[in-house]
C-alpha positions as CSV (number, residue, x, y, z in Angstrom):
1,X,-4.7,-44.2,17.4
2,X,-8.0,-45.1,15.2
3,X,-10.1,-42.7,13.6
4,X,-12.7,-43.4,11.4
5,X,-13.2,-40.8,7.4
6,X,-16.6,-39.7,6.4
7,X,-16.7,-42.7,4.5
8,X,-16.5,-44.8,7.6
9,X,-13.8,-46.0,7.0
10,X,-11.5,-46.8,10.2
11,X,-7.9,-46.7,9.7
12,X,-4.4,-45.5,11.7
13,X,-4.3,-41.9,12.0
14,X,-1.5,-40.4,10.5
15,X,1.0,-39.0,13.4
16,X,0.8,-35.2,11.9
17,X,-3.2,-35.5,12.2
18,X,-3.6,-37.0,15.9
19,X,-3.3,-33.2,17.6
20,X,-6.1,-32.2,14.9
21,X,-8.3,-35.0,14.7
22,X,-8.0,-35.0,19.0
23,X,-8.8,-31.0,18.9
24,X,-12.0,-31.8,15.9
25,X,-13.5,-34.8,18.4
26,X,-13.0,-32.6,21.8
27,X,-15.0,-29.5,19.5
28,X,-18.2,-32.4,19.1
29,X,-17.8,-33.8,23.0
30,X,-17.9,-29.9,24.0
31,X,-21.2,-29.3,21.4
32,X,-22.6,-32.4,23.0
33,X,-21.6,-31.2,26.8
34,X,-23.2,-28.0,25.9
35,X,-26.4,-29.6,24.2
36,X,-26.9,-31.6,27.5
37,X,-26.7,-28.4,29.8
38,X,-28.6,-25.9,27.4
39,X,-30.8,-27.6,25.3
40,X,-32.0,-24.5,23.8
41,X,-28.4,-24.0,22.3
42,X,-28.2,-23.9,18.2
43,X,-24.3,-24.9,17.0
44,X,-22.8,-23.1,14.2
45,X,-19.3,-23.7,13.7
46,X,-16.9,-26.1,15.5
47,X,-13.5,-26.1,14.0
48,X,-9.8,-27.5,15.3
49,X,-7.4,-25.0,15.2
50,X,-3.3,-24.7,15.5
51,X,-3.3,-24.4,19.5
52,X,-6.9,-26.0,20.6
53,X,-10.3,-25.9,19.1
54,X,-13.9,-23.9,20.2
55,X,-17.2,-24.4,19.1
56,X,-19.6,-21.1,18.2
57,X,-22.9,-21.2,19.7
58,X,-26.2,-19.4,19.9
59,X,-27.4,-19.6,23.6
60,X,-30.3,-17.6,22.6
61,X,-30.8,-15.1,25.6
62,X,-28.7,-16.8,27.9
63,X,-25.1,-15.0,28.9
64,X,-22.5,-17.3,30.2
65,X,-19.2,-16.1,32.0
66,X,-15.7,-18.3,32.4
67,X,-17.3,-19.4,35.3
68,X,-19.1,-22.1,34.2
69,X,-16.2,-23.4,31.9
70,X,-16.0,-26.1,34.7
71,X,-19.4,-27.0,34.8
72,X,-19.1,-27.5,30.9
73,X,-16.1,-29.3,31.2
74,X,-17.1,-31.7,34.1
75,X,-20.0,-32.6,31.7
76,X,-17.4,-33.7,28.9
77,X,-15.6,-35.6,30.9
78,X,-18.9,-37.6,31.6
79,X,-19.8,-38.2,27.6
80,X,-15.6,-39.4,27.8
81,X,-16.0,-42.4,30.6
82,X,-19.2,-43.2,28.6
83,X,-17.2,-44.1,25.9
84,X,-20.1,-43.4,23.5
85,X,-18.8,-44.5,19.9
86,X,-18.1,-42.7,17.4
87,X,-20.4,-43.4,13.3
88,X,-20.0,-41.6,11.0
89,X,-22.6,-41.0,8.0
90,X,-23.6,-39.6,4.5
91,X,-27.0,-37.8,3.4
92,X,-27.9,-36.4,-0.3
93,X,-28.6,-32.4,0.4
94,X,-32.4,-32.4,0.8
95,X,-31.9,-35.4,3.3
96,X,-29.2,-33.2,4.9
97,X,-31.5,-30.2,5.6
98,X,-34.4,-32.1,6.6
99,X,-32.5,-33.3,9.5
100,X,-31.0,-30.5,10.1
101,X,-34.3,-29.0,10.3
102,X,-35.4,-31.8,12.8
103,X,-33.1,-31.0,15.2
104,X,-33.6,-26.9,15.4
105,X,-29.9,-26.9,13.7
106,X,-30.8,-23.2,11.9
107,X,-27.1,-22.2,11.3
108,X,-26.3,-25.6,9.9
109,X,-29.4,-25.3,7.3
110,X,-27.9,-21.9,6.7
111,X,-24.4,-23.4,5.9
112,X,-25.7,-26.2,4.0
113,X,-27.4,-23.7,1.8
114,X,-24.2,-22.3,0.7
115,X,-23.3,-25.9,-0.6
116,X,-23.6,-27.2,-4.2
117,X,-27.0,-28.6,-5.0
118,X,-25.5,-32.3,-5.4
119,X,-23.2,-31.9,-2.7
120,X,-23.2,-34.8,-0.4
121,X,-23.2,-34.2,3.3
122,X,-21.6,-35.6,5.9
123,X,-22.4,-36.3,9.6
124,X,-20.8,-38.0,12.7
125,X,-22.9,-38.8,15.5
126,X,-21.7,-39.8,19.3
127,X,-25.1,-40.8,21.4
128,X,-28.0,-38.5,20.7
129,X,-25.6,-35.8,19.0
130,X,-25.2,-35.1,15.7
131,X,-23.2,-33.2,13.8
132,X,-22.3,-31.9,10.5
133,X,-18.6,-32.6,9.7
134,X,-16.1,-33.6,7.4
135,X,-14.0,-35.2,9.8
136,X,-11.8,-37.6,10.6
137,X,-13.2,-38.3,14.1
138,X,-11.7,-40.5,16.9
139,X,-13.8,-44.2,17.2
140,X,-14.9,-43.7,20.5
141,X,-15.1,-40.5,23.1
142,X,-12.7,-42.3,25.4
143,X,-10.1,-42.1,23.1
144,X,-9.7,-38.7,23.8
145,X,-7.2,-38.3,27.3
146,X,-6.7,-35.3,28.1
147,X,-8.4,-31.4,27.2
148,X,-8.8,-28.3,28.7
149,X,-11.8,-25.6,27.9
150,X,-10.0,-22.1,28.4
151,X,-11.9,-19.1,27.7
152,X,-15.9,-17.7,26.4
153,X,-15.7,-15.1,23.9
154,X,-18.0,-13.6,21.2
155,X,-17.6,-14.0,17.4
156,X,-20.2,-13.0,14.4
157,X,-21.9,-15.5,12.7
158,X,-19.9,-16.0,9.3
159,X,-17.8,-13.3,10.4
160,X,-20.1,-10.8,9.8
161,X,-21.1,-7.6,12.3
162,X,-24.5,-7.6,10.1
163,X,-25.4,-10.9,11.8
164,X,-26.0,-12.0,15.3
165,X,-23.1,-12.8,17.8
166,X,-22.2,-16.2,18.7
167,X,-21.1,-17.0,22.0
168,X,-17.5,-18.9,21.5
169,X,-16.5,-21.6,23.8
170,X,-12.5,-22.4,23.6
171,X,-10.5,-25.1,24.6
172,X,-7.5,-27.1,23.7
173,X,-6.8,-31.1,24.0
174,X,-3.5,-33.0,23.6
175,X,-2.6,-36.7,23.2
176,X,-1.5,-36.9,26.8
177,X,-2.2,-35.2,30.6
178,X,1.5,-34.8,30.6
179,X,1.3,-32.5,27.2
180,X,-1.6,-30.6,28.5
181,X,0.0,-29.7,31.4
182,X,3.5,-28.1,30.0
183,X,0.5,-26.5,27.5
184,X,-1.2,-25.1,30.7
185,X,2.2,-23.6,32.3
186,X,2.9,-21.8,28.9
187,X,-0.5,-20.5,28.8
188,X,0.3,-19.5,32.2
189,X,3.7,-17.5,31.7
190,X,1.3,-15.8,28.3
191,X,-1.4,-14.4,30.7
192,X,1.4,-12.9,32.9
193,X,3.0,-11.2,29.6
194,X,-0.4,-10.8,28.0
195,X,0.4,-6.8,27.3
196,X,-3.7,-6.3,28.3
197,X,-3.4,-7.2,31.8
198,X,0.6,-6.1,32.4
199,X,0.4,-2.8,30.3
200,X,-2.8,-1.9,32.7
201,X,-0.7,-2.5,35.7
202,X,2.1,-0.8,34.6
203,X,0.0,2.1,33.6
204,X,0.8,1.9,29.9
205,X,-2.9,2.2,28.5
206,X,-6.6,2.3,29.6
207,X,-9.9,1.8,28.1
208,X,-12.8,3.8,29.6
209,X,-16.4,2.4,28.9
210,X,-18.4,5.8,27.8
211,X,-14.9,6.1,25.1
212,X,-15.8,2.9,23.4
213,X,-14.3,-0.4,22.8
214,X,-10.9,-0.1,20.6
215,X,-10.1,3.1,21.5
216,X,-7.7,3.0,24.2
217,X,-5.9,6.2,26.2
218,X,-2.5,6.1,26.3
219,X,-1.2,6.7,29.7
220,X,1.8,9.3,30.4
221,X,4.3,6.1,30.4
222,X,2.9,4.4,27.5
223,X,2.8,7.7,25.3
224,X,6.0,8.2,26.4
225,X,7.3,4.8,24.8
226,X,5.3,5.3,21.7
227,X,6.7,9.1,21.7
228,X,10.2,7.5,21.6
229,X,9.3,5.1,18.5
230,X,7.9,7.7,16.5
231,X,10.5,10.1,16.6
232,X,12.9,7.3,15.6
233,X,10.9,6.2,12.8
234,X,10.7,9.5,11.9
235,X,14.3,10.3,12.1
236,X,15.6,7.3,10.1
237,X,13.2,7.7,7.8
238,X,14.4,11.4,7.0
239,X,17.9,9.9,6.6
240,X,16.4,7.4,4.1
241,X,15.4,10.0,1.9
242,X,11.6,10.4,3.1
243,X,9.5,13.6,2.8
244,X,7.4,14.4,5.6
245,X,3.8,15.0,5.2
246,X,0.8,16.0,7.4
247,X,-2.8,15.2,5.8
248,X,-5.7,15.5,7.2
249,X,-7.8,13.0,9.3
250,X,-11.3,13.1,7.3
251,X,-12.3,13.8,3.5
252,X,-15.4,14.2,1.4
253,X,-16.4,10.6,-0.1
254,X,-15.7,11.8,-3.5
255,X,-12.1,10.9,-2.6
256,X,-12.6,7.9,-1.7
257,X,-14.8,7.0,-4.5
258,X,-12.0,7.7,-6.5
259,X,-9.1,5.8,-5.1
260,X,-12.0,2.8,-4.6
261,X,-12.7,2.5,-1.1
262,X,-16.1,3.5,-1.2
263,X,-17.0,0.7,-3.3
264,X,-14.2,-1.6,-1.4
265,X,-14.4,-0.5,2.8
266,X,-17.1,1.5,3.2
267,X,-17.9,-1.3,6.0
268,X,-14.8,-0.6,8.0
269,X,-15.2,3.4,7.7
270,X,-16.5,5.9,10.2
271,X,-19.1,7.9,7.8
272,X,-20.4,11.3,9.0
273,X,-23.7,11.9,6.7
274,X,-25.6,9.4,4.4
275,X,-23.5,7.4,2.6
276,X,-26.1,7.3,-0.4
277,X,-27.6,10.6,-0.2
278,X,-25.9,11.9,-3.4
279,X,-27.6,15.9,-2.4
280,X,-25.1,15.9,1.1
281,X,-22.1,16.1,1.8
282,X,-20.8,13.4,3.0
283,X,-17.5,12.9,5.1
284,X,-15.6,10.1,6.7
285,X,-12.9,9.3,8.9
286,X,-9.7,7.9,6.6
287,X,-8.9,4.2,7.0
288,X,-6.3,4.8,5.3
289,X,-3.5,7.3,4.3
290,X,-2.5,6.7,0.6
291,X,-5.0,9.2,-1.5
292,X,-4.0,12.1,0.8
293,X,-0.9,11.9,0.5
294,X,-1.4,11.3,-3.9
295,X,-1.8,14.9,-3.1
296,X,1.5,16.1,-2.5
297,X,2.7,14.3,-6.0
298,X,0.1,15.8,-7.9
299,X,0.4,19.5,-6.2
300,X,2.3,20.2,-9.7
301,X,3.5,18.5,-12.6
302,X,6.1,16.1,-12.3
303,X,9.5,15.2,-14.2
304,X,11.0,11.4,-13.9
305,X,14.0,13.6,-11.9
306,X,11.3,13.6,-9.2
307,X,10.9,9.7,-8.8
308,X,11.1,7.5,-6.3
309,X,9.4,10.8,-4.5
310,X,8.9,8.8,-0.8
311,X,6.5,10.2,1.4
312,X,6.1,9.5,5.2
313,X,3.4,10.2,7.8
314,X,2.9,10.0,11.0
315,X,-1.1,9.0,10.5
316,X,-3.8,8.6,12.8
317,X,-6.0,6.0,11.6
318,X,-9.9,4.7,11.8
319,X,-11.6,1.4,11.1
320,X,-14.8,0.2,12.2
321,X,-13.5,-2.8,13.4
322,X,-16.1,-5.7,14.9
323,X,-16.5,-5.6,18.5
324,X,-15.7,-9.3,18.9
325,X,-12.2,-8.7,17.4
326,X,-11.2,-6.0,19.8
327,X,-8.2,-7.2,22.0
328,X,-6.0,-4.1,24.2
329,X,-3.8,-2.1,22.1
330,X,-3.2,-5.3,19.2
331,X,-6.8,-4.6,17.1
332,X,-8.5,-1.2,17.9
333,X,-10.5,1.3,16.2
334,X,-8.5,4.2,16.4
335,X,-4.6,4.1,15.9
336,X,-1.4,5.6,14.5
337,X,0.7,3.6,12.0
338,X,4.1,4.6,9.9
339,X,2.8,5.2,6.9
340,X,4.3,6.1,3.6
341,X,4.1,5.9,-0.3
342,X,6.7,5.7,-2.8
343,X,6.2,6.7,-6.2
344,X,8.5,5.6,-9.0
345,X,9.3,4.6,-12.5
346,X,8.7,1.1,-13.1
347,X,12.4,0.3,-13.6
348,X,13.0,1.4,-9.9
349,X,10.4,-0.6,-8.6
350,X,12.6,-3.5,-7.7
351,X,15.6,-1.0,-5.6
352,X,12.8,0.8,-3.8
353,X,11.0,-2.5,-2.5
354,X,14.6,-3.9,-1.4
355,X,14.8,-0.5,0.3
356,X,11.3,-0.6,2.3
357,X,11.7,-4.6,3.2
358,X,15.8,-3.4,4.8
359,X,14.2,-0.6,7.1
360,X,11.2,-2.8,8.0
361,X,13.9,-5.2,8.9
362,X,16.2,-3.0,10.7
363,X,13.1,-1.7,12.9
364,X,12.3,-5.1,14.0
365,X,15.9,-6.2,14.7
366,X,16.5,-2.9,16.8
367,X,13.4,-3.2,19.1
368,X,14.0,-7.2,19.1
369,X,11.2,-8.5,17.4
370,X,12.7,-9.7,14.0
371,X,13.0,-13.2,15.3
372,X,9.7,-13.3,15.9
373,X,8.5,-12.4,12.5
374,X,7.5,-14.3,9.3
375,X,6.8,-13.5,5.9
376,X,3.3,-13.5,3.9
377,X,3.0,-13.0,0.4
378,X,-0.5,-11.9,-0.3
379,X,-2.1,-12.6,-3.3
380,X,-5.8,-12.0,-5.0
381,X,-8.0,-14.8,-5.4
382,X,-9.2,-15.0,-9.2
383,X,-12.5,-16.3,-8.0
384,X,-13.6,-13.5,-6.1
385,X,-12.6,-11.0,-8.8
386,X,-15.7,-8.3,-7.1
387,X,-13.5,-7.7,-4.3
388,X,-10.7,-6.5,-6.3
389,X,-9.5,-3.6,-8.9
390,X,-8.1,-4.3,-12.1
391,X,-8.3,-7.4,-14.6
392,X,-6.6,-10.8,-14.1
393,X,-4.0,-9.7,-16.3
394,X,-2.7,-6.9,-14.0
395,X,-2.9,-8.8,-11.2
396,X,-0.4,-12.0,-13.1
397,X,2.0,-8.8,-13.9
398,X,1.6,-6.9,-10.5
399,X,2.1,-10.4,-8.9
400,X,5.2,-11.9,-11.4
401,X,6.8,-8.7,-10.2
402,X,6.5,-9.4,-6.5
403,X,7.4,-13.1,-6.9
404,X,10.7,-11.8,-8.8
405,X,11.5,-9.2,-6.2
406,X,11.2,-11.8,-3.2
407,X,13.1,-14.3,-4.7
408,X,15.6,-12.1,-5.8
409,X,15.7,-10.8,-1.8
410,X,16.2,-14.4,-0.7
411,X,12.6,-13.5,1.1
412,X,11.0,-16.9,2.9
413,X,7.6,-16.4,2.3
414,X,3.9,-18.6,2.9
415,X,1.6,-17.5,0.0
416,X,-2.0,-16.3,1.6
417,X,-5.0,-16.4,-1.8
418,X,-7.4,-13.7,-0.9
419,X,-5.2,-11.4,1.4
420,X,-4.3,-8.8,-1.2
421,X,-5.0,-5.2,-0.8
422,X,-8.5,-4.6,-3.3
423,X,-5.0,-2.9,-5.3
424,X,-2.8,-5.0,-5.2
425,X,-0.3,-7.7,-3.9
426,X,1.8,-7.4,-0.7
427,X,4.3,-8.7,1.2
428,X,2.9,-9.3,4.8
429,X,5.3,-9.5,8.1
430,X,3.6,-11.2,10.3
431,X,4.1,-12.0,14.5
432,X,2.2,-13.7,16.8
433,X,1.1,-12.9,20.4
434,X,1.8,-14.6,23.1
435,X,-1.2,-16.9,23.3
436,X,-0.4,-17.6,19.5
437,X,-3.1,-15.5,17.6
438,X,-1.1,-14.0,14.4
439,X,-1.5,-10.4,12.7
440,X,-0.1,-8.4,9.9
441,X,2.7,-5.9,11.8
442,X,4.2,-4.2,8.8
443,X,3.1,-3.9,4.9
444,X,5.1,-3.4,2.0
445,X,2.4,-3.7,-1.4
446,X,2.7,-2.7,-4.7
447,X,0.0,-0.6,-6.4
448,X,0.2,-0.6,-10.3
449,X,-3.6,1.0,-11.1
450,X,-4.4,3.4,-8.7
451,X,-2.2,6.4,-10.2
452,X,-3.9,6.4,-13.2
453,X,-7.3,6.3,-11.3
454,X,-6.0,9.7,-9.5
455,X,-4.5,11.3,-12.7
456,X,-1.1,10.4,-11.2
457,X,1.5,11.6,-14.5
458,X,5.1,12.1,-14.3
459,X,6.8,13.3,-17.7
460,X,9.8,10.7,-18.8
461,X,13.1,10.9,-19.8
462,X,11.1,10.5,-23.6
463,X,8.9,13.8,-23.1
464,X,6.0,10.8,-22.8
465,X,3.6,11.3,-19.7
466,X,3.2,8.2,-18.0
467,X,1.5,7.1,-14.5
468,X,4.2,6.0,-12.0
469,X,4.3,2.8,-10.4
470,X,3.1,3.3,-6.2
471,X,4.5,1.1,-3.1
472,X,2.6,1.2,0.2
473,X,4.6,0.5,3.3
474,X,4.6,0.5,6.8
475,X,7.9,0.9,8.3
476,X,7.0,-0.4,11.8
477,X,3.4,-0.6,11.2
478,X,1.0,0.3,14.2
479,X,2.4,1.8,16.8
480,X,-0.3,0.4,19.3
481,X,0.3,-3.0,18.4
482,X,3.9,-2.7,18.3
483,X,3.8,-1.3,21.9
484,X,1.7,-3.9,23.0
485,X,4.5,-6.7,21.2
486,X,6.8,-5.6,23.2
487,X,4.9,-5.1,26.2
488,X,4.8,-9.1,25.5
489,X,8.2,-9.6,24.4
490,X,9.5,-7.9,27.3
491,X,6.7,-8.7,30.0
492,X,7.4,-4.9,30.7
493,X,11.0,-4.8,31.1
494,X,11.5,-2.2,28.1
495,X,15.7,-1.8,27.2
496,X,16.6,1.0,29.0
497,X,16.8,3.6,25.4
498,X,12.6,2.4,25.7
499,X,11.9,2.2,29.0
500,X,9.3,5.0,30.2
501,X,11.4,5.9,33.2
502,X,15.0,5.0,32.8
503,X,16.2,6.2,36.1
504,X,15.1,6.3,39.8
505,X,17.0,7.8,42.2
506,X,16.1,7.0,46.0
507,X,17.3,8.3,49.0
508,X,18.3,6.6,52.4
509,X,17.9,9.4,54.3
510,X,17.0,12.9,53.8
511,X,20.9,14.0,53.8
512,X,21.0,12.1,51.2
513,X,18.1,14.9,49.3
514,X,20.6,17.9,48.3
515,X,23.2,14.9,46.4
516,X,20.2,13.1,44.3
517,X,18.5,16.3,43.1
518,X,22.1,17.0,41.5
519,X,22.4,13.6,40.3
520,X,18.7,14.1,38.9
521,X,19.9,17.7,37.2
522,X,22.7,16.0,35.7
523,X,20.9,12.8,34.0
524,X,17.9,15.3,32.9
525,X,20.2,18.0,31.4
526,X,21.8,14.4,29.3
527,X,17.7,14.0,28.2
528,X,17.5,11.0,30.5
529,X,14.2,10.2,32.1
530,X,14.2,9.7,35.8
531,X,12.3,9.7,39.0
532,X,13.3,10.8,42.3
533,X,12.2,8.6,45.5
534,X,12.7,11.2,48.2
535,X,9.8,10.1,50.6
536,X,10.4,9.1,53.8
537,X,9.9,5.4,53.2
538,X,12.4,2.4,54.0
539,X,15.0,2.0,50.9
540,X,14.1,-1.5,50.8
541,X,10.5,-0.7,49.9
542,X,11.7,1.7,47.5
543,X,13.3,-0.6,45.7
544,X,10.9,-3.2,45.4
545,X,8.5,-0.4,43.7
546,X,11.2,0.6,41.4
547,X,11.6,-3.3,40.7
548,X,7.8,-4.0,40.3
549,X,7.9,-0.7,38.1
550,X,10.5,-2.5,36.0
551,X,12.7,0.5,36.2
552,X,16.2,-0.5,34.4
553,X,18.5,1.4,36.7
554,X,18.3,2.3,40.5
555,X,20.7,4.7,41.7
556,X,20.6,4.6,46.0
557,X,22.4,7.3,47.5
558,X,23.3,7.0,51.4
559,X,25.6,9.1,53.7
560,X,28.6,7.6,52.1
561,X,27.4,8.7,48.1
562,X,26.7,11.7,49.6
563,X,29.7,12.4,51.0
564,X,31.9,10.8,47.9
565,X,29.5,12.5,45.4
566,X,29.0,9.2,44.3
567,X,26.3,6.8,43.1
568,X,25.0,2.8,44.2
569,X,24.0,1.2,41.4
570,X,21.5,-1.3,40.8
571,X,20.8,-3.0,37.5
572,X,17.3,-4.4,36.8
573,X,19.3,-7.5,35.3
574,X,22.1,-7.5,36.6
575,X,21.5,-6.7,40.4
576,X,24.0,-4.7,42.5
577,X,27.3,-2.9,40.3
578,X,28.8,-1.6,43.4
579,X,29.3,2.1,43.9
580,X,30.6,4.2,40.9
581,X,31.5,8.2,40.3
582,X,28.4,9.5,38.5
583,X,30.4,10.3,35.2
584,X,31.2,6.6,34.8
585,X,27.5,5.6,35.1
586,X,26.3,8.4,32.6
587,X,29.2,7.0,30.5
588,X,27.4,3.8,30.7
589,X,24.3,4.8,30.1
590,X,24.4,7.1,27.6
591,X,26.2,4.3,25.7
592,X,23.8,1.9,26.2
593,X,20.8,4.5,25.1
594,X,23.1,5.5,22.0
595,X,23.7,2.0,20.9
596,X,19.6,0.7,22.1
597,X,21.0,-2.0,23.5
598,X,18.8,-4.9,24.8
């Protein structure tokens, strides 16, 4: 395959850069496609990425839907039989802008700005189009076989909720029709597990319109699940030595002025009052729970016998999060996260990070998610020292430290520059969903300056105050997102120790009633959930609704069960296991609850 550099130079394209050079070309033939059918349209940014590529576009005030995806696409395939080649070319930056200018191209004047005055810019142009790229490109638009446009969504210009949204047009392209289509059929199977369609048919969650966007209701089935989660966090938490707290859910500013998220994330709060009327009070909703639960620590003096001290909360969260990033229960505005912070003497810093990374990892192994997982280690970028507390100095110490600690753990981590808390480095697990899009589950950072900021002393064993070192963790992280994971993971066939409704119990007949509301009794008084099916419907339809339901166990009782004070088993999985007493089959299933089998 040929692709021609900046330069224009044309040369073989390396075989790991055909799927992004193919995705980079398809992002101009799509601008082009788009230019033809809206020539009021003004391009901002048109990147490849790991699974396709999109291009963001200002429409002005026109609104387009999914629906004309094909229209869009038919009109690429038109600028591909054209076979329009590919030149590339260079301009100083004043030449640059002027043409820029020319052709109405505002955001890419905008974005030239930003360059270095002697940068040199460079352009590759198919037919009439134009565009502003580094490249490589392909030679000609032929060359490209086979794409797919997939979705319109919205995104910020820069990122930004201050400026104007974009509408983004997405698609994806391979080398071959053959690799698009086994890309297509995967995309398929990830809408049918996409948790924002299946946990709305299996009445997990909700979004109401006059609520708001990112702030989903939890139906009865879906609390239930994330009921279950919490108390287990909570439990093994308490068995790891945790404290529990309960803080509250908004503070004055002058706390967060202190711990430095007024100056740092005043942009993601919920502020109730002026943020800059000094006469006021001013309050706002906490993004965050670690200078609440400081608190607790400095509610009296402390001795180094009281270190690690670990704190844990069950915390209800806030963020202002742009609309355009909103997606079901994985990014919303309100949520609930396992929080806690650990503070400690310096020398146990190492101990109590091993300790936080094991129950993070035996969280994800138990609910089947640590294969999915990867590890981030976050660091500050020394070029955008505003964004961040301290001096570079505490940041080479706080981050030595976590490279030691990771390597010591035998951790396999990507370094991310510029993903650090304002505070401090951290170790991010990350997980994608199923249509590939990757976020941060669970956090585990460590916070060297902020005790001292809060006054934070404990005395040592020397009679010397000093300020204790801090560790900010997540144990499972957001319990929204993590429902909606394994609403993915599981396309809604929770293990039965998870499932909403373990049990349903349908009756053949109505002789069959007095038996199943014993059996039902029995399995309640054990703490199991269950359901009784007593209508007056056929079995077989009963059992398809238990199936669609995902229900793990379905327990049919006929004449005969009746009669033996028995139970017919079915098993999600495994289909039909016979008739059985009912004290075998609460054997079995409190067994498999006990162990949270998958």
């Amino acid at each position: 395959m040929k692709i021609i550099y900046k330069d224009g130079t044309v040369a073989e394209c390396p075989k790991e850069e055909e799927l992004h050079v193919l995705r980079h070309t398809a992002a101009h033939i799509l601008a082009q496609a788009v230019k033809n059918l809206y020539p009021q349209a003004h391009f901002a940014y048109g990147p490849a990425t790991e699974n396709g590529f999109y291009y963001d576009v200002d429409l002005g005030n026109v609104k387009i839907a999914d629906g004309e995806l094909a229209r869009i696409e038919a009109e690429m395939n038109k600028i591909v039989k054209a076979n329009l080649p590919i030149k590339a070319f260079t301009l100083p930056r004043n030449e640059a802008i002027a043409l820029m200018q020319e052709r109405g191209e505002i955001y890419k004047v905008e974005h030239i700005g930003d360059l270095g005055e002697d940068e040199v810019i460079s352009f590759y142009q198919q037919g009439d189009y134009i565009d502003m790229c580094v490249g490589p490109h392909l030679c000609y638009t032929k060359a490209l076989k086979a794409f797919k446009l997939t979705q319109i969504s919205g995104a910020y210009w820069k990122n930004d909720r201050n400026n104007k949204m974009l509408t983004r047009i997405n698609g994806t392209a391979f080398a071959t029709k053959d690799e698009l289509a086994e890309h297509m059929k995967a995309l398929e199977e990830a809408r049918k597990r996409d948790h924002n369609r299946l946990g709305r048919e299996l009445e997990l969650f909700t979004t109401v319109d006059c609520i708001g966007q990112g702030l989903p209701i939890l139906l009865p089935k879906g609390a239930r699940i994330i009921q279950l989660l919490q108390r287990w966090v909570e439990d093994e938490e308490q068995k790891r030595g945790y404290l529990l707290t309960k803080t509250p859910l908004m503070a004055k500013r002058e706390l967060y002025k202190i711990s430095g998220h007024w100056d740092h994330y005043l942009d993601g709060m919920f502020v109730m009052g002026d943020p800059h009327d000094e006469t006021k009070e001013c309050f706002a909703l906490r993004p965050m729970t670690c200078p609440f639960q400081y608190q607790v620590f400095l509610n009296r003096m402390r001795s180094y016998r009281d270190l690690p001290m670990r704190l844990g909360e069950t915390s209800t969260l806030f963020r202002n999060e742009d609309s355009g990033e909103m997606h079901g229960l994985i990014r919303v505005r309100q949520f609930t996260i396992s929080e806690g912070h650990l503070i400690l003497r310096p020398e146990q810093l190492e101990e109590e990070f091993a300790g936080c990374l094991s129950l993070a990892k035996y969280m994800l192994d138990t609910i089947g998610l640590g294969e999915d997982v990867t590890y981030r280690f976050s660091q500050w970028d020394p070029n955008n020292t505003a964004k961040y507390e301290g001096t570079p100095e505490q940041w080479d110490e706080a981050q030595s430290l976590m490279k030691k600690i990771l390597e010591d753990l035998n951790v396999p981590y990507t370094v991310g520059i510029d993903e650090a808390a304002f505070y401090g480095p951290k170790l991010d697990i990350q997980i994608k969903n199923v249509f590939g899009k990757e976020d941060t589950l669970i956090t585990i950072q460590i916070d060297m300056l902020l005790a001292k900021k809060f006054g934070m002393e404990y005395v040592d064993t020397d009679g010397q105050k000093k300020n204790p070192y801090i560790i900010h963790r997540t144990s499972l992280g957001c319990y929204e997102r993590t429902l909606a994971l394994l609403i993915e993971k599981y396309a809604g066939a929770f293990p039965t120790w998870l499932a909403p409704t373990q049990v349903k119990i349908m009756t053949i007949t109505e002789r069959g009633d007095d038996w199943a509301r014993e059996v039902e009794a029995e399995l309640l008084s054990r703490g199991m959930r269950v359901e009784l099916d007593v209508r007056n419907e056929k079995i077989g339809f009963k059992i398809r609704q238990a199936q669609a339901e995902k229900v793990p166990y379905m327990l049919i009782i006929g004449d005969k069960e009746a009669e033996e004070k028995a139970v017919a088993v079915r098993n999600r999985k495994e289909g039909d296991l016979g008739t059985m007493p009912l004290m075998d089959l609460v054997e079995k299933l409190e067994e498999e609850i006990r162990t949270k089998a998958r």
